[in-house]
N, C-alpha and C positions, 0 to 999 in steps of 0.2 A: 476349192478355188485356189488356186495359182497366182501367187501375187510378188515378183522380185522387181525390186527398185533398179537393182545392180545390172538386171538384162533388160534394160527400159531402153524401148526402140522405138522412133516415133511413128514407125509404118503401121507398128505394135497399136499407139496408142490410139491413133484415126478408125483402124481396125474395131478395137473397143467400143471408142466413143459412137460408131457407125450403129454396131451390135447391139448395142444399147438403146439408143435412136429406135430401128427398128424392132426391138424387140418390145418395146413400150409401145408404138402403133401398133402391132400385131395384137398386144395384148388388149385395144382400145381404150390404153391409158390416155388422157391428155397428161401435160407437166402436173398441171394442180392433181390431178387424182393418182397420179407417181409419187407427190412430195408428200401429199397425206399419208400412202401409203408406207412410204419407209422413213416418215421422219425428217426428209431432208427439205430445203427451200425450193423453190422454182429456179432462182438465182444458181441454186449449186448444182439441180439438174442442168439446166442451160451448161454451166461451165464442165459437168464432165460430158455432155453429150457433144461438144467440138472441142474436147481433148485437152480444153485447158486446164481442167482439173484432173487429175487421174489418181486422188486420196485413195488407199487400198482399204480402208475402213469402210469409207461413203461407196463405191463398187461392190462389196459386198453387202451392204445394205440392198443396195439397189438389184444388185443379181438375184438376192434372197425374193424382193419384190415383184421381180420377174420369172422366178421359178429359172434362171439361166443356173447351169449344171457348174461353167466354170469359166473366169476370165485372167488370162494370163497378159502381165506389163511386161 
């Protein structure tokens, strides 16, 4: 995973937060069985899945939970 602060673009980060969204239904996560799984809160799912969070810790938490390959800010 690909993670720069410095090339942080916000088409970038909708893009993610979108990615992620979906890849969590696909996977038939809800929140609660996403935040079990990687640790994180509901709260902090909700805040990186419309972008307002985009922690490069807490995404790779979450990629690793979704088996995603690699997510670039």
């Amino acid at each position: 995973m690909t993670i720069s602060q410095t090339q942080f673009d916000t088409t970038k980060s909708v893009s993610i937060a979108s990615t992620i969204a979906e890849a969590r239904r696909s996977a038939g996560y809800s929140l609660d069985d996403l935040a079990i799984t990687c640790g994180l809160t509901v709260r902090e799912l909700e805040a990186i899945e419309t972008a307002a969070d985009l922690d490069p810790s807490r995404l790779q938490r979450v990629a690793a939970a979704l088996k995603l390959r690699s997510l670039t800010v």
